[in-house]
C-alpha positions as CSV (number, residue, x, y, z in Angstrom):
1,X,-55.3,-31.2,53.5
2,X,-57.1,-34.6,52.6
3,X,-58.0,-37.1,55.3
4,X,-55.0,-39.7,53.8
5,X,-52.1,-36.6,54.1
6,X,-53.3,-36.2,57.5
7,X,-53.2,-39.9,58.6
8,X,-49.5,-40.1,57.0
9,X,-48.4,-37.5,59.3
10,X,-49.6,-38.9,62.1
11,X,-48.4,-42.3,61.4
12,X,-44.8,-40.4,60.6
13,X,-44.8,-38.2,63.9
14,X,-46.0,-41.0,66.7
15,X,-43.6,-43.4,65.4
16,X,-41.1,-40.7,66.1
17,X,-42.5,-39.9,69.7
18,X,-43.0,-43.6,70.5
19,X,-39.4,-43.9,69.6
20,X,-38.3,-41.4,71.5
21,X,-40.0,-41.5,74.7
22,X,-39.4,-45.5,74.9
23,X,-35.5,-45.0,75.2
24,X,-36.2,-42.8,78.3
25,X,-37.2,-45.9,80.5
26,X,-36.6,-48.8,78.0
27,X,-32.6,-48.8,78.6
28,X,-33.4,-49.1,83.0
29,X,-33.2,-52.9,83.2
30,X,-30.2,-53.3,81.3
31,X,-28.0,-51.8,83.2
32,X,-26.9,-54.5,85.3
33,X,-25.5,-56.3,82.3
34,X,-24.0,-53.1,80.6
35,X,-22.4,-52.7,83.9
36,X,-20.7,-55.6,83.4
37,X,-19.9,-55.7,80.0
38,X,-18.7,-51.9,80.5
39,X,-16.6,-52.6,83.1
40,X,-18.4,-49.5,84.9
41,X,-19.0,-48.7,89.0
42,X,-23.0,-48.5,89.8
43,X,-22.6,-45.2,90.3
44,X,-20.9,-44.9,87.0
45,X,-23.1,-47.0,85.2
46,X,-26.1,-44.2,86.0
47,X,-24.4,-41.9,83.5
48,X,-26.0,-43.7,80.8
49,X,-29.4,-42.4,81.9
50,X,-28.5,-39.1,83.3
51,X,-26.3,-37.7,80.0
52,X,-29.3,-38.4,78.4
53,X,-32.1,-36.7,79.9
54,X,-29.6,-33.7,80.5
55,X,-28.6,-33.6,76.6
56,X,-32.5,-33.9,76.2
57,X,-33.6,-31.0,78.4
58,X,-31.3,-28.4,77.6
59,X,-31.8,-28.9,73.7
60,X,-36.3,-29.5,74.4
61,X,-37.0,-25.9,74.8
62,X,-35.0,-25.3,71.6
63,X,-36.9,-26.3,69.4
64,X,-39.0,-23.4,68.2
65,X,-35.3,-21.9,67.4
66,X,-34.3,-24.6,65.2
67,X,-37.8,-24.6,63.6
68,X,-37.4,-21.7,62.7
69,X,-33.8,-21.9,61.1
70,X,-34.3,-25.1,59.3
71,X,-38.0,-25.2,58.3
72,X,-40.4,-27.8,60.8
73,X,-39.5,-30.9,58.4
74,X,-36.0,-30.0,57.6
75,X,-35.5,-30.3,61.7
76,X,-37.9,-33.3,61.7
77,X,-35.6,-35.3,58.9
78,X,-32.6,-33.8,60.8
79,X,-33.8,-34.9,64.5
80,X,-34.6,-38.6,63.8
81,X,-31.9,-39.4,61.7
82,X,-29.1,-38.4,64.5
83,X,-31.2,-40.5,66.8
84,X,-31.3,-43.6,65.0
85,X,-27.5,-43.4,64.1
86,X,-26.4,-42.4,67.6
87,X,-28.8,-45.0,68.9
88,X,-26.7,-47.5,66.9
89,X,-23.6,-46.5,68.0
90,X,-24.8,-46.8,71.5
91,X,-25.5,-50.4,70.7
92,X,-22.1,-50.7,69.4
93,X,-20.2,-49.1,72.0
94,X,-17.5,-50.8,73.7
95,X,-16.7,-48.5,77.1
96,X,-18.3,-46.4,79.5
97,X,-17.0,-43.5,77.8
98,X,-18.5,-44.2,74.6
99,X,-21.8,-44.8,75.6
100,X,-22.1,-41.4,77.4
101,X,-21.0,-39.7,74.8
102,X,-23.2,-41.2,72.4
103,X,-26.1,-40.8,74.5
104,X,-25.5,-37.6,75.2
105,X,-25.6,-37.1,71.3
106,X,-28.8,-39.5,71.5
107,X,-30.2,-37.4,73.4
108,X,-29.5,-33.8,71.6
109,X,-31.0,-34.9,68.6
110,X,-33.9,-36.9,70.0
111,X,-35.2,-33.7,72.2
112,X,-37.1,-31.9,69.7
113,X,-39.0,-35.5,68.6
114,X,-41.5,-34.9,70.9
115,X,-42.7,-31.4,70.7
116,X,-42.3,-31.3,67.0
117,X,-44.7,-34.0,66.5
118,X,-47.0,-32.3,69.1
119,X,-46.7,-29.2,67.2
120,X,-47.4,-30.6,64.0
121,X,-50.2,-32.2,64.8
122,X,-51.7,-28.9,66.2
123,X,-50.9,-27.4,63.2
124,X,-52.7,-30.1,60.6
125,X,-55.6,-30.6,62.5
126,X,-58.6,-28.4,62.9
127,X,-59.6,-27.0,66.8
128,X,-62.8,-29.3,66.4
129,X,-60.6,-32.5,65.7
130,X,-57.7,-31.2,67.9
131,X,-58.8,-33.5,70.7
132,X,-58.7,-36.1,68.9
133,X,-55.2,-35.7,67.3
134,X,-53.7,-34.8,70.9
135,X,-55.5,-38.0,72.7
136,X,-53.3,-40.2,69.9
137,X,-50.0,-38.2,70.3
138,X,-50.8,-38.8,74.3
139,X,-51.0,-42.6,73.8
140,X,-47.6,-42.5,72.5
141,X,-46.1,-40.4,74.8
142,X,-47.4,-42.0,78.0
143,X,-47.5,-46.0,76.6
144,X,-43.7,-45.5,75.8
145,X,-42.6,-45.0,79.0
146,X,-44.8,-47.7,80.6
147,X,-44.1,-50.4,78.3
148,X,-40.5,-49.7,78.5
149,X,-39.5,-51.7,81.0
150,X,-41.1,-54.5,79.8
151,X,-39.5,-54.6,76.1
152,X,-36.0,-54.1,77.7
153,X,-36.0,-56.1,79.5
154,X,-37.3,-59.1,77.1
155,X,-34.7,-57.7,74.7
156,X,-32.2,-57.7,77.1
157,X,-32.8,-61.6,78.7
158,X,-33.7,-62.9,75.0
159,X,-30.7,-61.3,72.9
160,X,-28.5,-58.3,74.6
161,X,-28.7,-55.2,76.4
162,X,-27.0,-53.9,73.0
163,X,-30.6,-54.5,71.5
164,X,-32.6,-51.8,73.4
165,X,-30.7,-49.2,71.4
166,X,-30.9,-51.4,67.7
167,X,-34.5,-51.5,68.0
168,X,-35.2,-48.0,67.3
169,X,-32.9,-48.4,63.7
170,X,-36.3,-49.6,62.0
171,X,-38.8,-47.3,63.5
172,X,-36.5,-44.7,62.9
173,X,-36.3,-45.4,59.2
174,X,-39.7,-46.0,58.7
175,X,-40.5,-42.7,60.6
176,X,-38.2,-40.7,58.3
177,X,-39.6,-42.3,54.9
178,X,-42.9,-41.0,56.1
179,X,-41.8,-38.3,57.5
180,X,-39.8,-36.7,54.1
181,X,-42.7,-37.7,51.9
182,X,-45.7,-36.4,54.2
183,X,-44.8,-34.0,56.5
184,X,-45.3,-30.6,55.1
185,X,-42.5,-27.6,55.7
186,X,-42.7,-24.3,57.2
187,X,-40.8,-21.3,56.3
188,X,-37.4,-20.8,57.3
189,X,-36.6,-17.5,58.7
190,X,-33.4,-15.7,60.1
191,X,-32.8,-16.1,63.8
192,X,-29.4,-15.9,65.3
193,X,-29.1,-18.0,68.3
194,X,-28.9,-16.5,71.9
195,X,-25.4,-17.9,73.5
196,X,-25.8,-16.5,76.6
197,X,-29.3,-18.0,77.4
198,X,-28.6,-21.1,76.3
199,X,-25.3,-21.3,78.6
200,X,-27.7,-19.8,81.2
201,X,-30.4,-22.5,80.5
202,X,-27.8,-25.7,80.3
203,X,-26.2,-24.2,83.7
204,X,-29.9,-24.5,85.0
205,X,-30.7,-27.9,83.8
206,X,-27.2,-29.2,84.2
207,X,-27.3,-28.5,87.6
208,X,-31.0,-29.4,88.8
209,X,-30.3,-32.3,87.4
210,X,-27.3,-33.4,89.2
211,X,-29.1,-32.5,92.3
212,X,-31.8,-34.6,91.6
213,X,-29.5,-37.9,90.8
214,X,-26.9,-36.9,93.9
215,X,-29.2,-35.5,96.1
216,X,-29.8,-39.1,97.9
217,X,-26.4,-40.6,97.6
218,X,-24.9,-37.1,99.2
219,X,-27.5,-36.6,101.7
220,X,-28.8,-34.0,100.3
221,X,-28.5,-29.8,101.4
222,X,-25.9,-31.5,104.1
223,X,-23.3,-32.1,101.8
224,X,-21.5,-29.1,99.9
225,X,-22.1,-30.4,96.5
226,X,-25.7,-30.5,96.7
227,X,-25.8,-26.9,98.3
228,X,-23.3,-25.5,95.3
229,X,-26.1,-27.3,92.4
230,X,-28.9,-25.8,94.3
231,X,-27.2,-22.1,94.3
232,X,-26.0,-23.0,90.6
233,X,-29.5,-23.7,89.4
234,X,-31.1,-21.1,90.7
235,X,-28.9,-18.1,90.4
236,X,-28.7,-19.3,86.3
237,X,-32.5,-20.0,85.9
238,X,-32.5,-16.0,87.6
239,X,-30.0,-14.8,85.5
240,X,-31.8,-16.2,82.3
241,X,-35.3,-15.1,82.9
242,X,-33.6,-11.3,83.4
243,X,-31.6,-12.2,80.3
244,X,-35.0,-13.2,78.6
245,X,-37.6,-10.2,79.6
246,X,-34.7,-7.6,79.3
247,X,-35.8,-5.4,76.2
248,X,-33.5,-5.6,72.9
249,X,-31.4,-8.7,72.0
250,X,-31.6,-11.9,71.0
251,X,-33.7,-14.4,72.7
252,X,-33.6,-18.3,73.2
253,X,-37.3,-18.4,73.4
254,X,-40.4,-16.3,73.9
255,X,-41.0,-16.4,77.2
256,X,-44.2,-14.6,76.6
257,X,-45.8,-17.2,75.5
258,X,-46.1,-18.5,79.6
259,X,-48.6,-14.4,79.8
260,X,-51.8,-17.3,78.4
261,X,-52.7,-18.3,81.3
262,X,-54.3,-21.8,79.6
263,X,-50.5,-22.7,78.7
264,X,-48.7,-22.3,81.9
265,X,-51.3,-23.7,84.3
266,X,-51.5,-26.7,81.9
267,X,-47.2,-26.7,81.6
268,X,-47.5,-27.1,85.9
269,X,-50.4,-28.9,85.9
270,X,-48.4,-31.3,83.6
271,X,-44.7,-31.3,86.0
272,X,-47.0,-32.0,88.9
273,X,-48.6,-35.2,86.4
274,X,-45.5,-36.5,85.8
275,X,-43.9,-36.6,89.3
276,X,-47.3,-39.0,90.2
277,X,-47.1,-40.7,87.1
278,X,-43.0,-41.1,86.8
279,X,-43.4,-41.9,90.5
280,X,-45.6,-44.5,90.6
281,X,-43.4,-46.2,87.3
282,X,-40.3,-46.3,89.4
283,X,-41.4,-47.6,93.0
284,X,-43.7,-50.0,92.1
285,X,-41.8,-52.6,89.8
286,X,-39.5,-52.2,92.6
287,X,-42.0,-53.0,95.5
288,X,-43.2,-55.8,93.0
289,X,-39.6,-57.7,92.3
290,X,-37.6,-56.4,95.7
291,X,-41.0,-57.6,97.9
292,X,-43.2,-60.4,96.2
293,X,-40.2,-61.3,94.4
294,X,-42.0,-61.5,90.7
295,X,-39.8,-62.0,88.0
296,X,-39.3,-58.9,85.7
297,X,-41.2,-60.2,82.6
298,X,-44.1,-60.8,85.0
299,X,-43.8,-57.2,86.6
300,X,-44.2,-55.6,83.2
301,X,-47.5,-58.0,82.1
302,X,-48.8,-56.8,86.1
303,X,-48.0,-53.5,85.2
304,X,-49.2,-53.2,81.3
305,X,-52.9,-52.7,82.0
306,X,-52.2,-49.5,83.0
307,X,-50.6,-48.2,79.6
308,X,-54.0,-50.6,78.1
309,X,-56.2,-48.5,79.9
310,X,-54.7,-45.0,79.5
311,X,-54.4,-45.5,75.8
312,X,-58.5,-46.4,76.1
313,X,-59.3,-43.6,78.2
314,X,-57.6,-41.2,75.8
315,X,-59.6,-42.2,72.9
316,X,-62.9,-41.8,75.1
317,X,-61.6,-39.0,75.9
318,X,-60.1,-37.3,73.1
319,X,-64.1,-37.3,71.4
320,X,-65.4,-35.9,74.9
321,X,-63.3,-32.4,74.8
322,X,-65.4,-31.1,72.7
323,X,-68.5,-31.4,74.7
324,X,-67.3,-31.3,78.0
325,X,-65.7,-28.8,80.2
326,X,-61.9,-29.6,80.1
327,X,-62.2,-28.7,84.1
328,X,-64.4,-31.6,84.7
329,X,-62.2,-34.3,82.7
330,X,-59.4,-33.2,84.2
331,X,-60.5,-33.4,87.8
332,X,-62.2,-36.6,87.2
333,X,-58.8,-38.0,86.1
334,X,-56.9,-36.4,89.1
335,X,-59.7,-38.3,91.7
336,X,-59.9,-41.2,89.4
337,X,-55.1,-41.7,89.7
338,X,-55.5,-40.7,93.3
339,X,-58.1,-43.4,94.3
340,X,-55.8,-45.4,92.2
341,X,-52.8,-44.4,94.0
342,X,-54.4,-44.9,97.3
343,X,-55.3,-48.7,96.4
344,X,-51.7,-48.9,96.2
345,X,-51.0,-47.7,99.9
346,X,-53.0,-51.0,100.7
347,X,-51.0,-53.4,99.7
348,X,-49.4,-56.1,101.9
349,X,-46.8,-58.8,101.9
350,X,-49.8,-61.0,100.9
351,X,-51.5,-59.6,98.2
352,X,-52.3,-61.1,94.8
353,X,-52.2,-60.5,91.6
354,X,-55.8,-58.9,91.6
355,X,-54.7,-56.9,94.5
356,X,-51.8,-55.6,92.4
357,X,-53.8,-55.2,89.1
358,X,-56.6,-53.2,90.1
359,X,-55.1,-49.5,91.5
360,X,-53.3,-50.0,88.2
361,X,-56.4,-50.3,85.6
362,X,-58.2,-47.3,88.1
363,X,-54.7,-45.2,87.8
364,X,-54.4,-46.0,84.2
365,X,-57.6,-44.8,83.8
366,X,-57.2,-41.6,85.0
367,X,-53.9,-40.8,83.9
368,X,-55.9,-40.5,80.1
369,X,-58.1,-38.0,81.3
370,X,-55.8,-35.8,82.4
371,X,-53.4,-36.1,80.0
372,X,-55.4,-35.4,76.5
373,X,-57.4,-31.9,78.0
374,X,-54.0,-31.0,79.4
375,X,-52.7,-31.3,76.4
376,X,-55.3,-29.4,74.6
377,X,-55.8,-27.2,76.6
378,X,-52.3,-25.0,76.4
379,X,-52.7,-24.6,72.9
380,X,-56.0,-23.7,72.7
381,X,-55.6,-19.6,73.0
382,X,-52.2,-19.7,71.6
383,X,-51.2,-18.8,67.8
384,X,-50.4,-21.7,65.6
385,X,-46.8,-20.4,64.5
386,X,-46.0,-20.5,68.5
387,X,-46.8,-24.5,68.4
388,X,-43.3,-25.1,67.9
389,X,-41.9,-23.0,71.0
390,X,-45.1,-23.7,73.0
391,X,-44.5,-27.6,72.4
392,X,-41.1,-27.7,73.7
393,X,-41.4,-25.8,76.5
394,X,-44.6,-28.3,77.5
395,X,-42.4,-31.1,76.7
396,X,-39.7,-29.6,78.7
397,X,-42.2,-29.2,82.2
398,X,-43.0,-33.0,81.8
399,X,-39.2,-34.2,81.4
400,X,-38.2,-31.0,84.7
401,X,-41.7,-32.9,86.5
402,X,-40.7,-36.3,85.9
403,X,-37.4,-36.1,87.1
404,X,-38.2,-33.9,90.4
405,X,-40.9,-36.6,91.2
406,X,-38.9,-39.9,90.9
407,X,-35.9,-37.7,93.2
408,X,-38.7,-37.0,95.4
409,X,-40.6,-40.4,95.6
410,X,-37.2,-42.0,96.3
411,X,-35.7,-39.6,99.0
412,X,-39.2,-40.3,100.0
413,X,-39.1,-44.4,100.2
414,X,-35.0,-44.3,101.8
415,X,-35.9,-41.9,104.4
416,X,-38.8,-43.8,105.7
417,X,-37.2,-47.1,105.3
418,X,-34.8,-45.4,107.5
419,X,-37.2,-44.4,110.1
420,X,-39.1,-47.6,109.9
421,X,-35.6,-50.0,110.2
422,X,-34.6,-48.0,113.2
423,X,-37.9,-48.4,115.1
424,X,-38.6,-51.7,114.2
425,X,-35.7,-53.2,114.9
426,X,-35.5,-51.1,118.7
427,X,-38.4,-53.4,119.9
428,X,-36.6,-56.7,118.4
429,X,-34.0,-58.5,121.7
430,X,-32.7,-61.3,121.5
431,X,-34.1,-62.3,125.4
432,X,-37.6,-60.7,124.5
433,X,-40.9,-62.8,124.5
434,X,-42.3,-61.7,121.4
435,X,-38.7,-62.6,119.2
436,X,-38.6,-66.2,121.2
437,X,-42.2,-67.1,120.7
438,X,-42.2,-66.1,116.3
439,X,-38.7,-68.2,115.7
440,X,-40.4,-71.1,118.4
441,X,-42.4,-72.6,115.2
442,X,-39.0,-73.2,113.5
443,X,-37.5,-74.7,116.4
444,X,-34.9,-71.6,116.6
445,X,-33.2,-69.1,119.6
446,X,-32.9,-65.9,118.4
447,X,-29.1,-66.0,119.4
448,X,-28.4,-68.5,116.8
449,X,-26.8,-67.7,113.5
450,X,-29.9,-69.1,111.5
451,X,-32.0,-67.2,113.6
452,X,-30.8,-64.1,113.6
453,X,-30.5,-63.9,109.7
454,X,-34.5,-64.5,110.0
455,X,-35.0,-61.8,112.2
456,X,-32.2,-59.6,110.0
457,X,-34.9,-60.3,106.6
458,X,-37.9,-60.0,108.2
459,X,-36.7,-56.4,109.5
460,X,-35.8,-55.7,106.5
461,X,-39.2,-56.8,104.5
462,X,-41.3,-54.4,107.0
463,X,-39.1,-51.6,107.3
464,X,-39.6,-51.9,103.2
465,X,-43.2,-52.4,103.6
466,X,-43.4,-49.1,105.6
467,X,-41.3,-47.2,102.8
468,X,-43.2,-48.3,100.1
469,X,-46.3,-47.1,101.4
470,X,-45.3,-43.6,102.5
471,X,-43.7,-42.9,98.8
472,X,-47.3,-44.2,97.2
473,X,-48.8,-41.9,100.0
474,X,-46.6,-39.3,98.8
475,X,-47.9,-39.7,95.2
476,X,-51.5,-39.9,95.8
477,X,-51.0,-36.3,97.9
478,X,-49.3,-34.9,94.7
479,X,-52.3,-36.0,92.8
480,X,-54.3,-34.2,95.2
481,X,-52.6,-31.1,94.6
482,X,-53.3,-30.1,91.3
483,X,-56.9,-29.7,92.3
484,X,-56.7,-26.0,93.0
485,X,-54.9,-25.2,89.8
486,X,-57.6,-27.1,88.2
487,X,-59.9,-24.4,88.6
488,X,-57.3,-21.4,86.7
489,X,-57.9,-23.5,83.6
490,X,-60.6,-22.3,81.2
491,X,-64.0,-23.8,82.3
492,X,-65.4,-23.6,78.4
493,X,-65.4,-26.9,76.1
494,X,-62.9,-26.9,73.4
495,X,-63.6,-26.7,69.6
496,X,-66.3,-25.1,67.7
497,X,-67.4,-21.5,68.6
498,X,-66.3,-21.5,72.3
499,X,-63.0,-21.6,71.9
500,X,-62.0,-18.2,71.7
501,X,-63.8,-18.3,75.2
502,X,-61.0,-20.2,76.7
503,X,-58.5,-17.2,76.6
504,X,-61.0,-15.0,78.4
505,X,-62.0,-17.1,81.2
């Protein structure tokens, strides 16, 4: 395959991913004003997100099955062109209902974007360049996300909420010209699909994931509901890993493919990643607009060094991989996020921007050097027609990891702010010393009305404070975490004559 074929394909496939992976965060601030427009509760208004990360991670794991079935560019043509239409009838919907549906639909079709342009990648590029090819795929997949925010919400303050879903109409169509004259096929075989694991699989999903939005709002394994998602989830997730190791039938996916021991760690290794990096993505625009009040356009341009940086570390990193230990990248990047992290458990009430900025570029940094040798790393030992099955199962450990971590970071941040309102506010009384002598300066008792609404915000801001720095706690421990599975992942550099080495170790 000549150098031009190659760079068509990859132009083709991270337009796809960019695409996809941008509508998983890029849709968040424009929800207030589709809540509006919708004539939806706030509770209600979620849906728009959930249906489509649930549509997304029941369909993920399937695509080795529809690979299979319709040949890798068949799917490919298939895949983006239900996105970009269902994507434009989100923008044209006109109720609540409508939108859900669509985005479930979204959703379904825009699941297999990601791991088929993964897998393609891994199967155009030689081992020696395959660091290379995953470190660009990895800028796509993790400046998406990031940038997100930002885009939306220009789109949404400059033009309409309806926009964030229109923008991906001329991506999409460049992505599928490319895409049907590059993009080479595979081909198809017969492979009747397995009904019962995939009801068992959506069951799973389904459920998890309704834990995960509800758990908060219901309080958790003290309400019913919870308890009956919990039992739900796992009970199916038993039933379909029987269902998938019992000999004979049909099966939704090789679940051998988790015996190389290069591909699961990496597949935890990368749930683990995104509940630190997810985390940090959701609590700290919020700590940034609820706290030092910054406007959301500014919030995204404090926050945008990070996807700068990560997109710089991968390239510096995607040319290391092949003469360096993918042990030692790796662990670099976990130190390098969690000293990151931990800059971010120092801030204050009166930081600046610098203060805000540098965790970030430190984070960022390390987040690239995880994320390429990760990458790399679980397909390294694995044959090249399992890319496809492999892919979406990674995929589908980053979108299960993401999702655990930003239920877990917020339970986190309410339950301390919690904590933190209740003892604060015991050692504020209206007759007491310390209450008189901070409202003295503005000539104010604490009984009066104007005082007392003081009192009330500044209880609030600190019991905040305290919340936001046990949830970035929180993600600098997860960070430190992955450590000891760091050292189950094969020590021996990647590409050239020590691959097959990686299998071994």
């Amino acid at each position: 395959m000549s150098p031009r074929q190659r760079l068509l394909i990859t132009i083709a496939v991270m337009a796809t991913t960019v695409m996809q992976v941008l509508d998983t965060t890029i849709v968040n601030v424009a929800l207030p004003h589709m809540q509006g427009q919708l004539e939806a509760t706030p509770d209600q208004i979620t849906w728009v997100l959930t249906s489509y990360l649930v549509a997304s991670a029941i369909f993920m794991p399937l695509t080795g099955f529809f690979t299979d079935r319709l040949g890798r560019r068949r799917y490919l043509l298939i895949s983006i062109f239900g996105f970009v239409a269902f994507s434009a009838l989100c923008g044209l919907a006109m109720s609540l209902r409508q939108i859900v549906v669509f985005r479930l639909l979204q959703g379904a079709f825009g699941a297999s974007l990601v791991p088929l342009s993964q897998a393609i990648l891994v199967s155009v590029y030689p081992i020696e360049e395959r660091g290379r090819a995953m470190a660009i795929w990895g800028i796509g997949v993790m400046i998406g996300p990031i940038l997100g925010p930002t885009l939306g919400g220009y789109l949404t303050e400059v033009l309409s909420w309806r926009w964030t879903f229109f923008i991906n109409l001329p991506v999409g169509i460049l992505s599928y010209v490319l895409a049907l004259t590059s993009v080479p096929d595979t081909p198809r075989g017969k492979r009747d699909m397995d009904w019962e694991g995939l009801i068992y699989l959506g069951l799973s999903i389904g459920a998890l994931q309704f834990l995960l939005d509800r758990g908060n709002e219901y309080g958790w394994l003290d309400s019913m509901r919870i308890q009956l998602a919990a039992v739900v989830a796992l009970a199916s997730l038993g039933a379909f890993a029987v269902h998938s190791l019992s000999p004979g039938g049909r099966r939704l996916f090789d679940l051998r493919i988790l015996a190389d021991r290069n591909f699961t760690v990496a597949s935890l290794l990368l749930a683990i990643f995104g509940l630190g990096m997810y985390g940090s993505m959701v609590i700290q625009p919020l700590f940034l607009e609820e706290l030092l009040h910054y406007p959301t356009l500014t919030t995204g341009l404090v926050m945008a060094p990070r996807g700068i940086v990560s997109a710089v570390s991968m390239l510096i990193v995607g040319r290391l991989i092949t003469r360096m230990s993918p042990r030692v990248l790796i662990t670099t990047g976990i130190l390098l996020s969690g000293v990151g992290t931990w800059g971010m458990t120092r801030y204050d009430l009166h930081i600046n921007e610098w203060d805000v900025i540098w965790p970030v570029l430190i984070q960022g940094l390390g987040l690239g050097m995880i994320y390429v040798p990760l990458s790399t790393v679980a397909f390294a030992s694995l044959p090249r027609e399992s890319a496809s099955e492999a892919a979406g199962l990674f995929s589908l450990m980053r979108t299960v990891g993401s999702s655990i971590g930003i239920s877990l970071v917020t339970a986190v941040f309410i339950r301390h702010g919690q904590i933190a309102w209740n003892a604060i506010g015991g050692h504020i009384t209206a007759f007491g010393n310390a209450t008189a002598a901070y409202l003295a300066p503005l000539h104010l008792l604490p009984q009066a009305p104007e005082g007392a609404v003081i009192l009330a915000n500044t209880l609030n801001q600190q019991s905040q404070m305290v919340a936001f720095d046990a949830a970035f706690w929180f993600i600098a421990l997860s960070f430190a975490t992955m450590l000891p599975f760091v050292l189950l992942v094969g020590k021996h550099r990647l590409g050239g004559e020590t691959t097959p080495a990686v299998a071994a170790d």
